[in-house]
N, C-alpha and C positions, 0 to 999 in steps of 0.2 A: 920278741918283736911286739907281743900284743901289750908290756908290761911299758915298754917305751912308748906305745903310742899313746898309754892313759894316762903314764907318767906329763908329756906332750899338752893332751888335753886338761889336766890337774894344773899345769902351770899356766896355761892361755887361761883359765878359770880363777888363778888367783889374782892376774894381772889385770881382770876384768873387774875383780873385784877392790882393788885399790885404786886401778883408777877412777872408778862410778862412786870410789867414796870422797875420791879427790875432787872430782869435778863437781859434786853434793856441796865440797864444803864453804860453809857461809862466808866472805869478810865484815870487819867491823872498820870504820870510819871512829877515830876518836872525836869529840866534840868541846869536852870538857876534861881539864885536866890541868894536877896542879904539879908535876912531874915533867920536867923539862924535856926527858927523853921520850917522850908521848904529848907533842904538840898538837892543839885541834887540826886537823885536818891530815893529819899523819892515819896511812891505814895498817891493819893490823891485819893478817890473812887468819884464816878460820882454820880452829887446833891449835893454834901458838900455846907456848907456854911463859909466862908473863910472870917474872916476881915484882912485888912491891912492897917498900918499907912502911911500917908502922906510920901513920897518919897521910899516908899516896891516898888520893880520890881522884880514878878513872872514869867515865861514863863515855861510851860506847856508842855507836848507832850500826845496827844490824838491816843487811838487806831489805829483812820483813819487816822494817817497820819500828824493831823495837830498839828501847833503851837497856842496857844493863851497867851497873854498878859495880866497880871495884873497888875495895876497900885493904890498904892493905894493912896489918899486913896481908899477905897473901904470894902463896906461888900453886900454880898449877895451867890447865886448858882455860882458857878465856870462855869456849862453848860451855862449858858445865857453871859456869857463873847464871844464879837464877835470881839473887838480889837485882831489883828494881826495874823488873820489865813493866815496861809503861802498856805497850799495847801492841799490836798485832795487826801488820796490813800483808802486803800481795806478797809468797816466795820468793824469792829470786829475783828481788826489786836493784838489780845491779846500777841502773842506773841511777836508783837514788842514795847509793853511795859513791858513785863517781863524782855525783851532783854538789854531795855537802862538801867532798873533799875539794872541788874548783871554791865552791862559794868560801870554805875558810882559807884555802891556800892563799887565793888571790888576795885577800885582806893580808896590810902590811901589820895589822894589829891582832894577827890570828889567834894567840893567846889570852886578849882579852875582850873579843869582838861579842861576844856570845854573852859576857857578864856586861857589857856598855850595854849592846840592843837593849838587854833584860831591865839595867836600871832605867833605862830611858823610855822605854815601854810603859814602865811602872809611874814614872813621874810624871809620864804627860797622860797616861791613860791611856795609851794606845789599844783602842782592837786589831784583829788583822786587818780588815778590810780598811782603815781607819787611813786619812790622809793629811799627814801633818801640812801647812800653810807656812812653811818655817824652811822647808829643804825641797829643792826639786828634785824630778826624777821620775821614774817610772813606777807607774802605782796602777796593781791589779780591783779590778773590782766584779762580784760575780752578775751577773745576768737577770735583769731584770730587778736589779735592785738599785737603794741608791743610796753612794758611800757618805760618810759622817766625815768633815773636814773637823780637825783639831787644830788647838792654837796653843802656844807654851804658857803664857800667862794669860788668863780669866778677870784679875783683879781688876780691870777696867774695861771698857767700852772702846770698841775701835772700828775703824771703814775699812773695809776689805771689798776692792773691784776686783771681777772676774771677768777675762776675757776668751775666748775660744778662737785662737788662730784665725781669719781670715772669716770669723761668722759674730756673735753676740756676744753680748755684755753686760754686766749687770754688779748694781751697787752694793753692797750687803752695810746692815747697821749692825755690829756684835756686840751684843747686851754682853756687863759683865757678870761675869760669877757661872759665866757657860762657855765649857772648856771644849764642847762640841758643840758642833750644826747640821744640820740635813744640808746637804748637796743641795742648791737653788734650784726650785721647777723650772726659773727661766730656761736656762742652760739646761740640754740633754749630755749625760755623761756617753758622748760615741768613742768608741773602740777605736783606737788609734789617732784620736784629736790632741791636737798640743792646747793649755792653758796657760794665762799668765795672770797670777795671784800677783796682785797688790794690795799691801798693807799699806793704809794712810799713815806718812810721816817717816816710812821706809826710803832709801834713797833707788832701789832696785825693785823689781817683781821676780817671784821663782816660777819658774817652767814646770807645769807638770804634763804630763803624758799617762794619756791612760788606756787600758789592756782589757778588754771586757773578756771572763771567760766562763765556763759553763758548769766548772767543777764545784762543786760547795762543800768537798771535802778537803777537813781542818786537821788533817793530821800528818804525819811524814810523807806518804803516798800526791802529796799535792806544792812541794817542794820543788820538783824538777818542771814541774808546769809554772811555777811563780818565777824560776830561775828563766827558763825559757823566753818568759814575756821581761826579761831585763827586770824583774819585783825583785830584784834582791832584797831591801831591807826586808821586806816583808818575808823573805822565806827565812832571811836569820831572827826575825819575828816570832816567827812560828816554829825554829829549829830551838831559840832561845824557851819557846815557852814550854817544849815536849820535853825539853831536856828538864827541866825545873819541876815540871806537872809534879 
């Protein structure tokens, strides 16, 4: 009797302890990947065991924050992969793996949306906070600051009117050879205000909206707050530039 009840207690003890290792364990969000059968925004549950042929490049995004690298060849745990952790934010950031996997899902270009933001980033110069004059859309900027408007080409001089939905306006003269600008003192950037950017000589204005918020952190952890306020480009911005780091 007493041999049954420990036997009893030895197995609620081992049960306790697979499931506290199950419920521990991490997923990964793929990002980046040249392997068909691991599309960006495909998730991979934490312990998988994963082979990949000679010349596969995986990159990962981990709850906490980080990136890791797979190179293959390679077969084993995905967890024991410690090539190319970028960096390190909050445990158990679940939702900012639910978050990359909406942001790349939803793209019908999911497979190469991450390598366009990156080149297009690169070629106009974008920073995060940074507001192209070229595409509308919802554009995050932090608080008490004031965003840098960007333009595709520099090589000349151009008029650019700014309007603020149902309040001010104002002219701008863009010297060339300046691929950025300070945000006009005229115009106060408020949280929630629509604009309409006109380019002189354009037949249209783009619509911008913008999302004032309080976080000034630049790393995975500020993702699912850019996604929130509709800043998509911006969070594959910043998903493109962690990945890359």
């Amino acid at each position: 009797m007493k041999n049954s009840s420990w036997c009893r207690i030895l197995s609620i003890f081992i049960l306790f302890v697979v499931f506290s290792k199950s419920a521990l364990t991490a997923d990964f969000v793929v990002v980046e990947s040249n392997d068909p059968r691991f599309h960006p925004g495909a998730l991979i549950p934490g312990q998988s065991n994963i082979v990949l042929s000679e010349g596969i490049v995986i990159k990962i995004l981990g709850e906490d924050g980080s990136i890791k690298i797979l190179k293959g060849e390679y077969a084993g745990n995905i967890e024991t992969v410690d090539e190319g952790i970028l960096e390190n934010g909050d445990n158990g950031n679940n939702k900012l793996i639910n978050t990359v996997i909406k942001l790349l899902s939803n793209d019908k270009k999911a497979k190469s949306t991450l390598g366009a933001v990156r080149s297009t980033a690169i070629k106009d110069q974008l920073g995060l906070w940074d507001i192209p004059i070229y595409k509308s859309g919802n554009y995050c900027i932090l608080k008490g600051s004031k965003p840098k408007l960007v333009r595709e080409n520099p090589h000349a001089a151009i008029k650019v009117k700014i309007k603020q939905r149902g309040g001010k306006k104002v002219n701008i003269t863009w010297q060339k050879g300046n691929p950025k600008i300070d945000w006009p003192q005229e115009i106060l950037p408020i949280s929630g205000a629509t604009f309409s950017v006109k380019i002189d000589g354009q037949p249209l204005p783009i619509k911008i909206k913008l999302h004032i918020i309080e976080s000034e952190r630049a790393e995975a952890a500020a993702i699912p707050l850019l996604v929130e306020k509709k800043c998509n480009s911006q969070a594959k911005r910043l998903l493109a530039h962690l990945v890359n780091s």
